[in-house]
Every structure is written in structure tokens, then in C-alpha cells.
N, C-alpha and C positions, 0 to 999 in steps of 0.2 A: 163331366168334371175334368179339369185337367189338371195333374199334377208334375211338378216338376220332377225329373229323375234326379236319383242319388248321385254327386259325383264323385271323381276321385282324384286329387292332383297327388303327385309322387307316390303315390300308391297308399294314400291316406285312407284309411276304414270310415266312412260316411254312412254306413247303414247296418251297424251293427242292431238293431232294432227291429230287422226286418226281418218276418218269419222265418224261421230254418223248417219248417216241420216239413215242407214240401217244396220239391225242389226239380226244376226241367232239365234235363239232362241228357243227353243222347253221347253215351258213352260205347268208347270206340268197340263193346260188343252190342250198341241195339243205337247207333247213331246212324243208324243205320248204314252204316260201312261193313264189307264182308257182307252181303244181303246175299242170298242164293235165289233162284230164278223158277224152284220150285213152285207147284198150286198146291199139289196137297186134297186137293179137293174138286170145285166146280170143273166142270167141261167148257169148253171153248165153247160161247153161244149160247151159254145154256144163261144168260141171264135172264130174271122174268121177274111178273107182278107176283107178288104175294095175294097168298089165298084170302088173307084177312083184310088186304087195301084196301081201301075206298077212298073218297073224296075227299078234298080239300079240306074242307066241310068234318068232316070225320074227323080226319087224323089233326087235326087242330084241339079234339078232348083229348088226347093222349096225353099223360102225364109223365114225367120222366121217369115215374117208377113201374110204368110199363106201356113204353115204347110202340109206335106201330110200327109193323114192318110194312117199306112201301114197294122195296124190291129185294130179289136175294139171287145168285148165281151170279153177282158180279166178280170178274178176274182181275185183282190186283187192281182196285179202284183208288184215284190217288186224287183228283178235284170236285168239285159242283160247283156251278156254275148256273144261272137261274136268266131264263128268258120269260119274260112276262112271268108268269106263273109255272111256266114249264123248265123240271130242269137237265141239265146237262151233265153229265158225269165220264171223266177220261179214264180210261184205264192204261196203267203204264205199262203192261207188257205186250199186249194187242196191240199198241196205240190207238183203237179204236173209242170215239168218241158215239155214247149214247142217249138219246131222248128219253126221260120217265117225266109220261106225264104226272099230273097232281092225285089221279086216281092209283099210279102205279106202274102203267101200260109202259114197257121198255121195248125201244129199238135202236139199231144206227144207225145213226145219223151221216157217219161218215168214218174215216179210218184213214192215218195217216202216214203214208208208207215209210215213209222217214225215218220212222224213229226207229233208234238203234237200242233193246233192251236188253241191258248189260247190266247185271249187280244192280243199282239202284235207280241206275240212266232207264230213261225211255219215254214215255210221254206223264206230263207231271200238271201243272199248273193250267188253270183257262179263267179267262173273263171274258164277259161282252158291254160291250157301249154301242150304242146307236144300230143294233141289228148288225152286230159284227163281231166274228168269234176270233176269240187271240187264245193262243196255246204255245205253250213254252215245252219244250222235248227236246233232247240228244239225237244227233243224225250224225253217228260216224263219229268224228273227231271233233264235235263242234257241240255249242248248244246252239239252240235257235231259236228265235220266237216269231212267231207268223200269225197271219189272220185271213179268216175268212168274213163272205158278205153270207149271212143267215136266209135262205130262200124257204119261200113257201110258211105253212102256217102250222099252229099246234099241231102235232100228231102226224106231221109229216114234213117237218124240216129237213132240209139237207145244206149240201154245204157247197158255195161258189170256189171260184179255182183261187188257190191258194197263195199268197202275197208273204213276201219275206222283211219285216222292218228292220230285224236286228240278227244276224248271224255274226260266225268266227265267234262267239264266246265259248272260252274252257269249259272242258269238259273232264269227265273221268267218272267211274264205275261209281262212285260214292262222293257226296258232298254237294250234291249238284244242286242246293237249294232246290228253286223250279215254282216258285207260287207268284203268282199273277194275281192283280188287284188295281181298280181301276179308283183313284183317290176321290175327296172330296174336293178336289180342285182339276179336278177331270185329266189329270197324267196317269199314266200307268204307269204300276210300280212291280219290280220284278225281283226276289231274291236271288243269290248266286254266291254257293256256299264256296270254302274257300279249294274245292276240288283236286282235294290234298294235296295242296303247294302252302302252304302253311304262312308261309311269309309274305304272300300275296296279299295277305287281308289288312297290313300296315304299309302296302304302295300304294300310294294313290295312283296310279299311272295304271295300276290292274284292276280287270275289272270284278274279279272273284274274290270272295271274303266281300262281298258287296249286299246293300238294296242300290238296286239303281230305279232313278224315274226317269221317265221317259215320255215326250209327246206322244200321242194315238199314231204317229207316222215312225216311231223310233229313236227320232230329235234329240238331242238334248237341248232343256230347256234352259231359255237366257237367265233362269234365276237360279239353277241349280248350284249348289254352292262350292263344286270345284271348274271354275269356266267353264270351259266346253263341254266338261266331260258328262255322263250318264250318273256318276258316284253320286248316291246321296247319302250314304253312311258305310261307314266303312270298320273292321275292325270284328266280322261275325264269322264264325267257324262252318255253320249250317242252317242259318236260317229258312222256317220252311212254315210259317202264318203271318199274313200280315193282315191289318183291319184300324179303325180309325172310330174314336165316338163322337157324340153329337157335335163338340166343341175342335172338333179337328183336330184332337191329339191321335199321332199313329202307335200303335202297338207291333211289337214283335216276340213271336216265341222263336229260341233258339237253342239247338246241339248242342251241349258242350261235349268232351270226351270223353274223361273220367269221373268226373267229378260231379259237374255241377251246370245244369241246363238255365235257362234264362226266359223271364220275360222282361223286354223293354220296354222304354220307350223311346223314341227315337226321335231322333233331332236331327234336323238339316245339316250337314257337316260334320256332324258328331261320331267319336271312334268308340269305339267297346271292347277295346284290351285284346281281342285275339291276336294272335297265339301267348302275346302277354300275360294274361290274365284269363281266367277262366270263372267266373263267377264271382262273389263281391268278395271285393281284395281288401288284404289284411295288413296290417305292419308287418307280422310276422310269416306272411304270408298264407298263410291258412285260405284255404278257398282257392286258392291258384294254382290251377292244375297245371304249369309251365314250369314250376319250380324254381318262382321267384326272379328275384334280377329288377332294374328300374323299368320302368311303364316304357320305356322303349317307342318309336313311331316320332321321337323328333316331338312330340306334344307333353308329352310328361302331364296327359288331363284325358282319363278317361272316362267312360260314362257306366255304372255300375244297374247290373240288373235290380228291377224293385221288387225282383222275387225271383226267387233259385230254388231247385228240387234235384234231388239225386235222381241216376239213371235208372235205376228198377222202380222209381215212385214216376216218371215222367217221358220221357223221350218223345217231348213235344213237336207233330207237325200243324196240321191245320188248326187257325182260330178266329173267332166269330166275337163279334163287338156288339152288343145290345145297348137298352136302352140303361141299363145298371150293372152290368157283368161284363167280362171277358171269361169267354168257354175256350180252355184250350181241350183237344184232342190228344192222348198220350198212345204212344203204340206199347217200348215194354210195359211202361207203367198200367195199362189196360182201364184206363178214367178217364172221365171228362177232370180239370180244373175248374171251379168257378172260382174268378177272383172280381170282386166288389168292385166299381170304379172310383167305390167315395176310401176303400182301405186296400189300397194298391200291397201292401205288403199280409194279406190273410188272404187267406182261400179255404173251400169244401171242395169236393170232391164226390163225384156222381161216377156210378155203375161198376165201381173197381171189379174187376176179376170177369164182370156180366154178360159181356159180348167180346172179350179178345179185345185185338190192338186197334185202337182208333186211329184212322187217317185224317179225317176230315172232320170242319165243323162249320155250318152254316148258316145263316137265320136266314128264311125264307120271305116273302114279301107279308105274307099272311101272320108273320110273326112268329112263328116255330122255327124250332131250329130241326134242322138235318146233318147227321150221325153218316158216316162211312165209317164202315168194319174194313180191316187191313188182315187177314189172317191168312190168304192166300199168293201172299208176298212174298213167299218161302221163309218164313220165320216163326208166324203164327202157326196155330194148331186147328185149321178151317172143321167149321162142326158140318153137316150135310148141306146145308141153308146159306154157308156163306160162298163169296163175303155178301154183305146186307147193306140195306138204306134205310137207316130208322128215322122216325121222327117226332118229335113232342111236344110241346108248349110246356115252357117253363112257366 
């Protein structure tokens, strides 16, 4: 289903209807800024199958109200990423990039010395297209996104020598969006949060506070909606899930500060109020954690989340688009989201409290979705087991 987003010119309230109960947030104590670089827990290496994995086949009964575990002793796991049936999973402070097959079986794949992990920097995002792996990570002063050509077969992948499409993008310890996604119209899309320069995210001329798309070579594309540039939406504080349903509508979940986290929808060219506005804007202001003033950016039209969640209920990163739902992933908030595609403003809520903070959310080709635990990020409180890779059929 596609629906239109709510908008807002001069800062006119258009969605006062839309649920408050639950609300995305990544407020500047779990927006994940100020992150420490603590484990807390696993051992370097020490990731593995779980005792109870099995097959494809298997963990396909798992229901969501008990989960299988398909791997556990991963450190600071922050994407997945899915090659045929096998998948991929990067961890940001190693930068080491590993194989778990569909039974469980974990290895590396590869490890990329680059990455610089700093507070929240360090290896983040990955997709593949056509037998070719792309990874988005901090190297230093920069962010970067690269790819590799995928060799060899299940169970023993490894990784060709490593191509740069897109370097020089800002960087900093926090903000650094980092999620990769390859659209339905075959460009890659890349978040890039506004890496606390705050006023970046109303220049069009920068590329943080950004989604940019980009051709599989870097490109920017001839239709992209500010000419040359990579911008495809501009106006986001920390964007860190993006995903797309049947009908080609794209979603995003995003950080807010203090207040008030976000899912969108997002629109080619379209702005969403940061540092303006912080979640759905009021006359009176209410919901705008900037503390008011006109919509600001020269457009006086901005595009309001169709759902907002405080930052102890949310602090939305990874999110997965089915065939009826959007699952987001919440770290403090410690839940999955489900939000309906046909009631863009309600949601439930799976596993609050059950497994720690959620990184990641996935659907798998087999139709399950796949669960990244985030507790060994230096924030969480890791039990002996994490972090994990759960999985279930909803």
C-alpha cells in the first residue's frame, strides 16, 4: 500500500491523529551519541552457531514468541545482509565481516582494515547486488563506502580486492547514519546522519543530514532530484533503516534527540525539518525539540513523520519491510515496532525488555525475519550468549 506522508507548510499541525503512544527517538543519551567502545561481554572471535540451530527448514517454525537462536558471540553487530540464502553480518568495532550459514555455521569472511572504531564510527551498513558486497564504514576522517566482487561458494566465501565508489564523506564519533540498501529501481541508497554539524541537514550543497542514492558505480543519478548531486532527501538528524514495500514506497526510521524519533516516508527531494523540527510539528510548537522559530531551509514545507515514539520506548536503527508490516529494531527502547502498511500511524510492539537492544531487522528470502541483538556496543548490559542472531516467522 502506499500512503501519502503527512505534511506541513509553516509549520502547520497535519497529523495531530496520529498515534502518540509510541514514538522513535534516539535521544541525545541513546541516539546513540556519547556510545563507549566497551563489550562487556563476548571475546574477540568467539562468535559461533548456537547449540539449538538448525536448518532453514527449522528455524522457519520459530514463532516470535520464541525465537531461534541461529548464532551468539557476535561483537557489536550492526548489518545483515543476505547472499542467496546465506548471510552476512558486519560488526562495527572489529570491522570484520562474517558468513552464518542458514544452519548457523559462522565464519570470516573478510575484515576491513579501514575502519576507524570510534564512539559510534566504524564498520556499519552492507548490501549486495549481483555477487558484490558494498559496506559503508569510517576510515579516519572520512566516511566511505566500497565494494567487493563476492568469490567462491556457500560456506566459503571470501572477499575480492576492494574498490572505493564513494569517499570524503563527513564523518564524527556519532551520527554517522551508515545503512546501505539497494532499491527497487536497482540504485543504492545510503543514509548519512547529520554528524553533529546540525545545520548541514538544510544545505543542500552537504551531504550529511542526507539519504543519498546513488548508481552501483557511486553516480549520481540523471533523475536524482537535486541535479548532480547524490541528495535524495534531506532534512534527517540520524537516519539508520531504510526499506521499500511492494508498491515502491520507501520507508525510513530516524533519531531524533530529545524528544521524538521518526518513521517516514520519504519522497524524492523532500525535507523533514532537522534541526527545525523534530517530530510532528505543532502551532504551538509542541513536538519540536529545536525550540520553535519558522520551518527555516528557504522551503517553509516540510514532510512530518507518520509515526513518532519517545526515546526510552524507541531509538530506532535497522528496519525490514514485509509483505504487511514495517519491523523496526529499537536499541534503548529494547522492541521490535510493528507498524501495519494499511495503518501507517498504529503499531505493537514485540519482545520489549526480551533480548536487550535491537540493531538490526531483516526478512530473509525464506520469509523470516532476522533479529541482531546490540548489547555489546558499550551500552547494553550483554548476558553470557550475546550479542545473538535470532530468527522467526512472523
Amino acid at each position: 500500500m502506499t500512503t501519502s506522508p503527512q505534511r506541513r507548510t509553516g509549520r502547520l499541525l497535519t497529523g495531530a491523529t496520529l498515534s502518540l503512544a509510541v514514538v522513535l527517538s534516539a535521544c541525545s543519551s541513546d541516539s546513540d551519541s556519547d556510545e563507549t567502545n566497551g563489550r562487556g561481554g563476548s571475546e574477540s572471535g568467539a562468535a559461533s552457531a548456537s547449540a539449538g540451530s538448525g536448518s532453514a527448514d527449522a528455524g522457519s517454525t520459530a514463532g516470535a514468541d520464541s525465537p531461534e537462536v541461529v548464532a551468539t558471540g557476535l561483537e557489536s553487530p550492526w548489518s545483515i545482509a543476505f547472499v542467496g540464502q546465506t548471510m552476512l553480518v558486519s560488526e562495527r568495532d572489529s570491522g570484520r565481516i562474517l558468513e552464518v550459514s542458514a544452519g548457523g555455521d559462522v565464519r570470516e569472511v573478510g575484515r576491513i582494515d579501514d575502519a576507524s572504531a570510534s564512539g559510534e564510527a566504524g564498520l556499519h551498513g552492507l548490501a549486495v547486488d549481483d555477487d558484490r558486497l558494498y559496506a559503508f564504514f569510517a576510515a579516519g576522517t572520512e566516511n566511505r563506502i566500497v565494494r567487493f566482487d563476492l568469490l567462491g561458494e556457500a560456506g566459503d566465501l571470501s572477499l575480492g580486492e576492494e574498490e572505493t565508489i564513494l569517499d570524503g564523506l563527513p564523518t564524527a564519533n556519532f551520527h554517522n547514519g551508515g545503512r546501505l540498501a539497494f532499491g527497487p529501481d536497482g540504485m543504492l541508497y545510503a543514509t548519512l546522519g547529520d554528524t553533529g554539524d546540525r545545520d548541514s541537514a538544510q544545505d543542500e550543497q552537504a551531504l550529511s543530514g542526507k539519504i543519498l542514492r546513488m548508481t552501483p558505480d557511486g553516480e549520481a543519478p540523471d533523475d536524482n532530484p537535486f541535479g548532480d548531486s547524490l541528495v535524495f532527501s534531506m532534512g534527517h538528524r540520524n537516519p539508520q533503516g531504510i526499506g521499500w514495500d511492494d508498491e515502491g514506497t520507501m520507508y525510513a526510521s530516524e533519531f531524533g534527540q530529545d524528544t521524538w524519533d521518526e518513521l517516514n516516508v520519504i519522497e524524492a527531494g523532500g525535507n523533514y525539518g532537522w534541526p527545525e523540527v523534530e517530530g510532528i510539528a505543532e502551532d504551538d510548537g509542541a513536538g519540536d525539540g529545536s525550540g520553535g522559530g519558522d520551518s527555516g531551509g528557504g522551503a517553509g514545507d516540510f514532510i512530518d513523520p507518520v509515526q513518532q515514539w519517545s526515546p526510552d520506548q524507541a531509538s530506532p536503527s535497522g528496519l525490514a519491510v514485509t509483505e504487511d508490516s514495517i519491523l523496526i529494531a529499537g536499541l534503548r527502547g529494547q522492541r521490535l515496532h510493528r507498524v501495519p502498511l494499511d495503518d501507517l500511524a498504529s503499531s505493537s510492539q514485540l519482545w520489549t525488555g526480551d533480548y536487550g537492544r535491537l540493531r538490526d531487522v531483516v526478512e530473509a528470502p525464506d520469509g523470516s525475519l532476522l533479529v541482531l541483538t546490540n548489547n555489546t556496543d558499550g551500552r547494553g548490559e550483554p548476558g553470557p550468549d550475546d550479542d545473538r542472531l535470532l530468527r522467526f516467522t512472523p
